[in-house]
C-alpha positions as CSV (number, residue, x, y, z in Angstrom):
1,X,90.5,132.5,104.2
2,X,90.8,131.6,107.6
3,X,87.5,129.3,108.9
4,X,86.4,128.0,112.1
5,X,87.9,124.5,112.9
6,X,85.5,123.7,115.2
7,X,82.0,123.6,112.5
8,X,82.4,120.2,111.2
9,X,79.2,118.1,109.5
10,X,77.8,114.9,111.1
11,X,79.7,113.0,108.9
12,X,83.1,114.9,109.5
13,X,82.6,114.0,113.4
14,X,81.5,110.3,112.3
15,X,85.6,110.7,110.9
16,X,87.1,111.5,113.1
17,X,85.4,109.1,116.3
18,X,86.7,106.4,113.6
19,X,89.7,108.4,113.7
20,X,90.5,108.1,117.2
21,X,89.3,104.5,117.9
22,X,92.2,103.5,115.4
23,X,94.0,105.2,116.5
24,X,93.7,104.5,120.2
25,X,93.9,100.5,119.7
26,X,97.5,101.0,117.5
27,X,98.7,102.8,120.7
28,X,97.8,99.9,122.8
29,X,98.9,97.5,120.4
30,X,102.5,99.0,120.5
31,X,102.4,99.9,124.1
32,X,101.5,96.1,124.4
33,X,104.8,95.1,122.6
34,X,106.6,96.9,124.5
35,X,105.2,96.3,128.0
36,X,107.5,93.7,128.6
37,X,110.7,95.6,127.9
38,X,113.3,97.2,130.6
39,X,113.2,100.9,130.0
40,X,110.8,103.3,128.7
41,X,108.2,102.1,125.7
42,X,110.1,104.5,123.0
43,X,108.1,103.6,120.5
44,X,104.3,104.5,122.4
45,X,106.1,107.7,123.2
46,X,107.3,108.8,119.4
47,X,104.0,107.7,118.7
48,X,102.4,109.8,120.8
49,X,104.4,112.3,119.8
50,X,103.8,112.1,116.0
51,X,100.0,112.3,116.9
52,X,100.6,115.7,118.5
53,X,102.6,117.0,116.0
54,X,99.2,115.3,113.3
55,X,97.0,117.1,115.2
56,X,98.5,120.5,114.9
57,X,99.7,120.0,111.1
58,X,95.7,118.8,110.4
59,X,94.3,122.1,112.6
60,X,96.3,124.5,110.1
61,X,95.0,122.2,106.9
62,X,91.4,123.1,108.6
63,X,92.0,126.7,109.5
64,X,93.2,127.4,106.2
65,X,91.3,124.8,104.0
66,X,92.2,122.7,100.8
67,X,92.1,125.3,98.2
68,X,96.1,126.4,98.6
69,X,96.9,122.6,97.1
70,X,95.4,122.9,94.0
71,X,97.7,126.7,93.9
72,X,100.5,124.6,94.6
73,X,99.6,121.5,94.0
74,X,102.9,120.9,91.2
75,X,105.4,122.3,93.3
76,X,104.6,119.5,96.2
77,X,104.2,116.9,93.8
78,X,107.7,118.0,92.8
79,X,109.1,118.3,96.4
80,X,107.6,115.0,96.9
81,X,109.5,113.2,93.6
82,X,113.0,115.5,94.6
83,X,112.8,114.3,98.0
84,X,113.0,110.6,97.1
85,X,116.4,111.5,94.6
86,X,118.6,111.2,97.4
87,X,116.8,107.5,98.3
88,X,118.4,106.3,94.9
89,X,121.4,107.9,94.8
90,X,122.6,106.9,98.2
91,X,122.6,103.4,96.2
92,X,126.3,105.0,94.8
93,X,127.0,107.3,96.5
94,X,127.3,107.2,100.5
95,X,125.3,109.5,102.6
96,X,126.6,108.1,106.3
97,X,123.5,107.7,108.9
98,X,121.8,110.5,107.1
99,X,120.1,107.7,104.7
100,X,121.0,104.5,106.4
101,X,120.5,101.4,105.0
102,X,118.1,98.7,106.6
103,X,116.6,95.5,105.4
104,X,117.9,95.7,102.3
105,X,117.0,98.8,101.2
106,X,117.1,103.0,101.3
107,X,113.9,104.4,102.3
108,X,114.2,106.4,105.2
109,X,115.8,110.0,105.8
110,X,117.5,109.8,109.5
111,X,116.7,113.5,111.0
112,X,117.3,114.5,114.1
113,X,114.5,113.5,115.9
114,X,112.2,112.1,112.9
115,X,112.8,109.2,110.7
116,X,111.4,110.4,107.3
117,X,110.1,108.1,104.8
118,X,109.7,110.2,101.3
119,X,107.6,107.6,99.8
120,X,104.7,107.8,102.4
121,X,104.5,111.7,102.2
122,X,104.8,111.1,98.5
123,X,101.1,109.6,98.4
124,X,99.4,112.4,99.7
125,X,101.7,114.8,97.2
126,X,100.7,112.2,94.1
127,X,96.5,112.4,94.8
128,X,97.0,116.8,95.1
129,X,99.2,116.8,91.7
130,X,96.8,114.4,90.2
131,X,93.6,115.7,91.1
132,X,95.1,119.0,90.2
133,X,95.9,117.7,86.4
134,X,92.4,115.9,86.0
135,X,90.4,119.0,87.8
136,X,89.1,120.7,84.1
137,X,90.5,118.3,81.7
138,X,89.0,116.2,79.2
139,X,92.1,114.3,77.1
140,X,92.3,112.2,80.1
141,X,88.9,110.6,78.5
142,X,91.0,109.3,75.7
143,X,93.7,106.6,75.4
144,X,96.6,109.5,74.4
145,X,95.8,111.3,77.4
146,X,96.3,109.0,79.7
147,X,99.8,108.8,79.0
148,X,100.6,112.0,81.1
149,X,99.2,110.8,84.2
150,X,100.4,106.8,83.6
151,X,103.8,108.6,83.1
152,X,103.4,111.0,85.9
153,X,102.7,107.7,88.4
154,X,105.7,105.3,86.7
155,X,108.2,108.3,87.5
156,X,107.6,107.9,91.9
157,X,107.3,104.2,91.2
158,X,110.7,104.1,89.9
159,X,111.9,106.0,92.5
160,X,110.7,104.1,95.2
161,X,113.8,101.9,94.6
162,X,111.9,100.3,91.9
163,X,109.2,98.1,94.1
164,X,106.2,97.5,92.8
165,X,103.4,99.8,94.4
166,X,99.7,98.4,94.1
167,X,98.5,101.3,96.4
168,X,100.0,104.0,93.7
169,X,98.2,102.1,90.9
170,X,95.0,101.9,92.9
171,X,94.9,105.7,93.4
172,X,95.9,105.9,89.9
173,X,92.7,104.1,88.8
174,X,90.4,105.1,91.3
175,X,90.9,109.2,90.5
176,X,90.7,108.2,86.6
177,X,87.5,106.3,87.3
178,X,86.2,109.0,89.4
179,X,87.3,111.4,86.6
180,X,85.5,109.9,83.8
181,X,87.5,108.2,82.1
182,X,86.3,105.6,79.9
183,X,86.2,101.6,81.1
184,X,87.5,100.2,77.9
185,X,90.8,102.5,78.4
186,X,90.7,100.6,81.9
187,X,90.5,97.1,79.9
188,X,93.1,98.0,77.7
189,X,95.8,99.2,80.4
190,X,95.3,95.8,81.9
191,X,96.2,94.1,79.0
192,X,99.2,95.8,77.9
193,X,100.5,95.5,82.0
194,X,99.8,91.5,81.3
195,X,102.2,91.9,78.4
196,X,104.8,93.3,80.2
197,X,104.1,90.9,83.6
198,X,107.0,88.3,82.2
199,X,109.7,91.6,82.1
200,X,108.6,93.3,85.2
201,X,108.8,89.7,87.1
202,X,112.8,89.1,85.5
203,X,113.6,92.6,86.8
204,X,112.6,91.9,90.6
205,X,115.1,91.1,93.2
206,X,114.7,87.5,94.2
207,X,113.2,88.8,97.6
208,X,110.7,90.5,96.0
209,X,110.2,87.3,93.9
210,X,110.1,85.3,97.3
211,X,107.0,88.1,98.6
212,X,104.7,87.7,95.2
213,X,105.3,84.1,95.6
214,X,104.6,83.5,99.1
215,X,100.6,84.1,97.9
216,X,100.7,80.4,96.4
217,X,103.6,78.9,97.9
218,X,101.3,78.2,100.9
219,X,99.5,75.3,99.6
220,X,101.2,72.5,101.3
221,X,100.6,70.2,97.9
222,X,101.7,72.6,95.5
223,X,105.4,72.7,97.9
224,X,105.4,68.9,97.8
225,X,104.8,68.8,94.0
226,X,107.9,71.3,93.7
227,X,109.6,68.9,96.0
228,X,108.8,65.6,93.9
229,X,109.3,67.1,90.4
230,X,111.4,70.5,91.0
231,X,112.2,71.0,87.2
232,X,108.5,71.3,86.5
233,X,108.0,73.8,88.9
234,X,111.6,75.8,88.7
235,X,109.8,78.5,87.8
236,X,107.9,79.0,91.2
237,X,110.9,78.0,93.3
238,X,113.7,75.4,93.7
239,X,113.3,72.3,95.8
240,X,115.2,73.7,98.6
241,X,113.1,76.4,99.1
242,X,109.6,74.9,99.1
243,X,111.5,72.1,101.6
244,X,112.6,75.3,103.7
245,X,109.5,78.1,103.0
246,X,107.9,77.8,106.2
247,X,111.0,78.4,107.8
248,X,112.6,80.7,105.5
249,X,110.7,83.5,103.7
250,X,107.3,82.3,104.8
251,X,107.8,82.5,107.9
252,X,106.2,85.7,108.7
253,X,103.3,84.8,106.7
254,X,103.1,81.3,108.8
255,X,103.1,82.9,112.2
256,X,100.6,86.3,111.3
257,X,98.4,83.5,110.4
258,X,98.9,81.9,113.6
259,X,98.8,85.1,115.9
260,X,95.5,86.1,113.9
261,X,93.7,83.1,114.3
262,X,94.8,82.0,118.0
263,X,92.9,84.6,119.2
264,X,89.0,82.8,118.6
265,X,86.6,85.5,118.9
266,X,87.8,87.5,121.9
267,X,91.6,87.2,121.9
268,X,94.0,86.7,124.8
269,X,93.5,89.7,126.3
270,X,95.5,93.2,126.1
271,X,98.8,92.6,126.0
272,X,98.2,88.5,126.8
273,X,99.3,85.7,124.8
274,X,102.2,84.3,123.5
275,X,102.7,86.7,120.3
276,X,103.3,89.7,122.9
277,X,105.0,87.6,125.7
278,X,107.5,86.5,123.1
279,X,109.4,88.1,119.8
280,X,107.6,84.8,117.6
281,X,106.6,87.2,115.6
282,X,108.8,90.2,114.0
283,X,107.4,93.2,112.8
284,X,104.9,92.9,114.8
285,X,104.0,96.6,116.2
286,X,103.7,98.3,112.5
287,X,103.2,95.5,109.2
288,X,101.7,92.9,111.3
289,X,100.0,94.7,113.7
290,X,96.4,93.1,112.8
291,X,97.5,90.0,113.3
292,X,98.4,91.4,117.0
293,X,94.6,92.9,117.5
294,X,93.0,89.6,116.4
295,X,95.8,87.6,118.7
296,X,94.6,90.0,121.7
297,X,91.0,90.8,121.0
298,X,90.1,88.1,118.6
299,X,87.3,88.3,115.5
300,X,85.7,91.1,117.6
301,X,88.4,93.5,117.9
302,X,89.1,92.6,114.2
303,X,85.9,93.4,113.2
304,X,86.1,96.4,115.2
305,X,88.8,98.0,113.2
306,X,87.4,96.9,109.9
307,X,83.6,99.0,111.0
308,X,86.0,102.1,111.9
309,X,87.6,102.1,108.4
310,X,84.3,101.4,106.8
311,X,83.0,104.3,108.3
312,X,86.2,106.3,107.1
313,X,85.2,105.2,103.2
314,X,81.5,105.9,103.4
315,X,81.4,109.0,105.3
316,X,84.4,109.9,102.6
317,X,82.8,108.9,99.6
318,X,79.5,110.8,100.9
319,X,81.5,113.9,101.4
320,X,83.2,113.5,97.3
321,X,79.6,113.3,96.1
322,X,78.3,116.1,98.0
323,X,80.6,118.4,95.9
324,X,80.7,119.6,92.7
325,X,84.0,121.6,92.5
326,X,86.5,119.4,90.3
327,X,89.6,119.3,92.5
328,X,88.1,119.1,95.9
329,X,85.4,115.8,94.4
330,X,89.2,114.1,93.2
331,X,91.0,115.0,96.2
332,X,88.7,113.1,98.7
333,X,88.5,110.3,96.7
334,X,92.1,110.0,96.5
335,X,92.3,110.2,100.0
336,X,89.5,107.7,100.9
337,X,91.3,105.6,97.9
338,X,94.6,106.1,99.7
339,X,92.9,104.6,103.1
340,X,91.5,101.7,101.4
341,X,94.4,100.4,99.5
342,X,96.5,100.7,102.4
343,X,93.8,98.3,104.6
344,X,93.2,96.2,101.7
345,X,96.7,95.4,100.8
346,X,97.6,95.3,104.6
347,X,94.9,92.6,105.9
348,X,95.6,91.0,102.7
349,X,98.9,90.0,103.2
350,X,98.0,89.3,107.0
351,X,95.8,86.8,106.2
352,X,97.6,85.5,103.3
353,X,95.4,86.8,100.1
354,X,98.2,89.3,98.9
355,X,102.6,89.6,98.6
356,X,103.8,90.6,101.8
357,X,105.0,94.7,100.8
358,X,105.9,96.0,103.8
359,X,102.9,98.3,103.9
360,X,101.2,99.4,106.9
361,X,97.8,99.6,108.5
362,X,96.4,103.0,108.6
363,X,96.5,105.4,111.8
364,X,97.5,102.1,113.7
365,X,100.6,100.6,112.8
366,X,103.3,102.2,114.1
367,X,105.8,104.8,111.8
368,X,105.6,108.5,112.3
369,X,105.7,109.2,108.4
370,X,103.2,106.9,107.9
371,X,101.0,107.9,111.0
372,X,101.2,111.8,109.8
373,X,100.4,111.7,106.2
374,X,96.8,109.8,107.1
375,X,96.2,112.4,109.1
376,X,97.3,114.6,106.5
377,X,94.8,112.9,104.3
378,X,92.0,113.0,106.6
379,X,92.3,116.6,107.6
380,X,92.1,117.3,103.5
381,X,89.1,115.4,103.7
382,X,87.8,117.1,106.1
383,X,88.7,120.6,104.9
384,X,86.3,119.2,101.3
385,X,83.4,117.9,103.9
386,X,83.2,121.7,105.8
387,X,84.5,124.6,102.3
388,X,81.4,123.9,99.6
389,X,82.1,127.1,97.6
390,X,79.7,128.3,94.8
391,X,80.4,126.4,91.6
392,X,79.9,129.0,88.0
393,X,80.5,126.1,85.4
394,X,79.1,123.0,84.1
395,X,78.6,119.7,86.7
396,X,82.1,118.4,87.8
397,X,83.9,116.2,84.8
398,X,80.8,116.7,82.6
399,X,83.0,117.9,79.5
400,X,82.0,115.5,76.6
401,X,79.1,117.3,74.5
402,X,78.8,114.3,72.3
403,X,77.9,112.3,75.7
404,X,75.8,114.7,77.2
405,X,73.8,117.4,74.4
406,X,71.9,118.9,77.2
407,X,75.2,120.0,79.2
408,X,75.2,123.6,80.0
409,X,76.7,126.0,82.5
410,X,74.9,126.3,85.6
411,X,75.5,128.2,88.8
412,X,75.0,126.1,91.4
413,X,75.2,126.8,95.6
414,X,76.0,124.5,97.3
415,X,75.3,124.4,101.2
416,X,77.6,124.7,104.3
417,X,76.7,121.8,106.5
């Protein structure tokens, strides 16, 4: 059914003004690395031109609403994991530019005029197939069933050329949570992933190695105890590279921290100071690109983006408790999940509290696969916030008899806001 996309609740607007703040500091931030550059700022302009095509994409989502993702909810979850085949085969098998490689890895599908990253539309594809599993179940409340959706998480894992992806398990946990499933299954998982830690850390490439250790590796007394007694610490790092870390794989680390906090509490200025004049600081217009807003506008413009996503989460969370329908409560949680893992691991390996994963700030950094599938998210979010249908069955997730004698099926309206 088609619906006005106009009629929004207070807290839909409250969205997307946060929305649109983001978004309009990202442009300056990457208009700002660019400013300095002969020729025309390519990257403001694709950019600006992934917004557009956002925009559109997200005004369909709201003409039409979410309810056509829980119909098809496992044929895009199975687009999404087919779509990332080609990713692992091109490993063995040579695809030209078509999947080029870069950085030492497959990960982006080279169209025409659109670099496609299958693992970032893969989120958005993972929270519908999920919250389309969990919508009326009840196993997922026991140990067993939990299998099917651990299993149905490892499989895209894998497939994202076998990095490890905190953001997946966060979603993961968050829907369960949401779901009802029970803490001490929570407890339990976290144990048995300790048991398997020492494996999963022998698999890892050493880069990957050199990310997760960067976390500790920059205490200056822990590198000089691995320089005075390396065969204590060989399993950290050798001598050579604690001697060479801030040089070497830390270095990125070392100078976000730098660009971050030389800005005080105002910054340099748009497009000031020496982390835009100069290319100190790579990565700097998509991973980094927080670092870049405190180096220009300091702890306020910091603190700026951090209200503007905290607005995202609230106004989101508000809008999954205010329904009772199954998929459309999961759905918005996943997506206001989806936003804060991605700030949370982001500023965290700005600042230095988390591995350095290559994973970018929301609706700021710049990527067009990345840009699109927030807004993607958002637009679901909003499509829940405005489409409360009637609800004929018991209270979302309230299946366990045992737990709750008094359950019984109620028909409940719920109100258009």
């Amino acid at each position: 059914m088609k619906r006005d996309v106009t009629r929004l609740p207070d807290r839909g607007w409250a969205i997307l003004a946060a929305m649109a703040i983001l978004y309009i500091i990202g442009l300056l931030c990457i208009y700002a690395t660019e400013v300095a550059k002969p020729g025309l700022p390519i990257n403001t302009i694709k950019q600006i031109i992934t917004m557009l095509l956002g925009c559109v994409v997200s005004l369909v989502i709201l003409r039409f609403g979410y309810g056509w993702c829980a119909e098809y909810a496992y044929v895009i979850f199975a687009l999404a994991v087919l779509a990332l085949i080609p990713l692992v085969l091109a490993r063995y098998v040579s695809f030209g530019s078509l999947i080029p490689y870069r950085r030492g890895s497959y990960r982006w599908i080279n169209l025409r005029f659109f670099q496609l990253q299958p693992s970032e539309f893969m989120k958005v594809a993972y929270i519908i197939g999920l919250a389309a599993y969990l919508r009326y179940r009840r196993n997922h409340r026991t140990f067993r069933g939990l299998l099917i959706p651990l299993a149905g998480s490892l499989g895209p894992m894998l497939l994202i050329l076998l990095e490890p992806d905190l953001g997946t398990v966060l979603l993961l946990f968050a829907m369960l949570f949401v779901a009802g499933a029970k803490m001490r299954h929570f407890v339990l998982l976290g144990l048995v992933a300790l048991a398997v830690t020492p494996v999963f850390w022998h698999g890892l490439h050493p880069y990957q190695r050199s990310r997760i250790l960067g976390v500790v590796l920059q205490s200056d007394s822990l590198r000089a105890a691995i320089e005075a007694e390396p065969e204590k610490y060989s399993f950290l790092a050798t001598k050579q590279q604690a001697r060479e870390w801030s040089v070497s794989s830390g270095m990125q680390l070392v100078r976000s921290k730098a660009a971050l906090g030389s800005g005080g509490l105002t910054g340099h200025g748009w497009a000031s100071g020496t982390y835009i004049e100069y290319n100190f600081l790579p990565d700097k217009h998509n991973d980094f690109i927080f670092a870049i807003i405190g180096h220009q506008w300091g702890l306020v413009g910091c603190l700026l983006v951090l209200i503007c996503y905290f607005i995202i989460v609230m106004a989101g969370l508000e809008i999954a408790a205010g329904t009772t329908e199954p998929f459309a409560r999961l759905l918005a949680v996943g997506v206001v999940a989806l936003i804060a893992a991605q700030v949370t691991i982001n500023v965290g390996m700005t600042i230095g509290l988390m591995p350095i994963t290559g994973m970018t700030l929301p609706l700021v950094s710049y990527g067009g696969s990345s840009l699109l599938v927030n807004m993607i998210g958002i637009a679901l979010l909003l499509s829940v916030s405005r489409h409360r249908p009637f609800l004929l069955a018991s209270r979302a997730f309230d299946f366990d008899e045992a737990e709750n004698p008094d359950a019984t099926l109620r028909f409940e309206p719920t109100m258009h806001h």
